[in-house]
N, C-alpha and C positions, 0 to 999 in steps of 0.2 A: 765330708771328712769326720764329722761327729757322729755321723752312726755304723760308720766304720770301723773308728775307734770302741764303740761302745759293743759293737758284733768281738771283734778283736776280746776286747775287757771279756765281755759273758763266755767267749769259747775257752780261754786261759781257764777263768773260774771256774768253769762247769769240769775240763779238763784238769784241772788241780782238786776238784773235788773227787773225783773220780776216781783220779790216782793215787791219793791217800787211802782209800778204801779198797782199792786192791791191792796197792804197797803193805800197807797194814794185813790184811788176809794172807799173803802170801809171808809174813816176817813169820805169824803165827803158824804157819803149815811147814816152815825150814826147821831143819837141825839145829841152826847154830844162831846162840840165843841173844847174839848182841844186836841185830835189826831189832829183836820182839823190844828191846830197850829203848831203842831208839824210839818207836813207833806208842809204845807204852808211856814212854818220855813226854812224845808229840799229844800225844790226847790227854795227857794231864794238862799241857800248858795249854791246849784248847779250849778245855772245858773250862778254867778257870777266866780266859779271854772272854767266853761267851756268856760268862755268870756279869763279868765287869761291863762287857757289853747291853746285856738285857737291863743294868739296872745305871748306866748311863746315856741310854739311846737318845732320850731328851735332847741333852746335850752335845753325842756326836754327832745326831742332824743337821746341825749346823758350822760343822768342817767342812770345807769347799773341797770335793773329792774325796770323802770319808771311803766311800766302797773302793776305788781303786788304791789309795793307801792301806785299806785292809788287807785286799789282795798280792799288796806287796808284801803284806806283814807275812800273809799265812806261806807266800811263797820264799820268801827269807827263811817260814820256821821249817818247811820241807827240805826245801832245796840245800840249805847252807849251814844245818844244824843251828838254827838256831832255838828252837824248842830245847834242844839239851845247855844250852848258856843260858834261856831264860830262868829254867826249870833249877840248874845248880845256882846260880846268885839271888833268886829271890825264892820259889816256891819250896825248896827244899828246904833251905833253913826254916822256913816262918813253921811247916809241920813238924820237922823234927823237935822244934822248941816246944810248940805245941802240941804234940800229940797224944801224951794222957790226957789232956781235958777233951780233946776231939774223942778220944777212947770213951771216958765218962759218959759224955753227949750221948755217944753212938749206943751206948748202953742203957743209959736212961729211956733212949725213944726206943730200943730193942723191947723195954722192956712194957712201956706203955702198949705197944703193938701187939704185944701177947695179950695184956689183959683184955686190949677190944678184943681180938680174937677170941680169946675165951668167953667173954662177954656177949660177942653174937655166936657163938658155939653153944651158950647155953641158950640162949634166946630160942634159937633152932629147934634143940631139944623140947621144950615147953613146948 
């Protein structure tokens, strides 16, 4: 029964991952641009899922069933819109409040990046 469930669990995942990434291709290939929102919606609230993730692994190791509560999480954010509820009450405010200094940031390291550039551009030259 346990590794039935756990064939079951990997084929949903494999098959939810799967499908995001063609859902998502195909939103960007339509006309009509409220999917492409949706789906643009969806990999914001992923990516930042995966940043909270990477630098709490530690700690969700040790949740009894952490992978298959994930797998419900990501099929809630697919399936139920939930990426667009998460995205409007918490990620959207936190950057709009924030987003000149994010602007700043981005400009700052924009600008670092040039100088290496330039820096191994002359290097080259020499």
């Amino acid at each position: 029964l346990l590794i039935f469930c756990c064939c079951v669990f990997f084929a949903e995942y494999w098959k939810q991952w799967y499908q995001r990434r063609v859902r998502a291709f195909k939103a960007v290939e339509s006309a009509d641009t409220r999917d492409d929102t949706q789906w643009l919606t969806y990999w914001i609230v992923y990516s930042y899922f995966g940043i909270l993730e990477f630098f709490s692994d530690y700690l969700l190791f040790w949740i009894p069933f952490y992978s298959l509560i994930k797998c419900a999480f990501l099929l809630w954010m697919v399936n139920y819109n939930g990426a667009s509820l998460i995205y409007t009450r918490f990620i959207r405010p936190f950057l709009a409040e924030k987003e000149a200094q994010i602007d700043e940031i981005v400009d700052q390291v924009e600008d670092v990046a040039d100088q290496i550039d330039d820096f191994v551009q002359h290097d080259k030259d020499a």
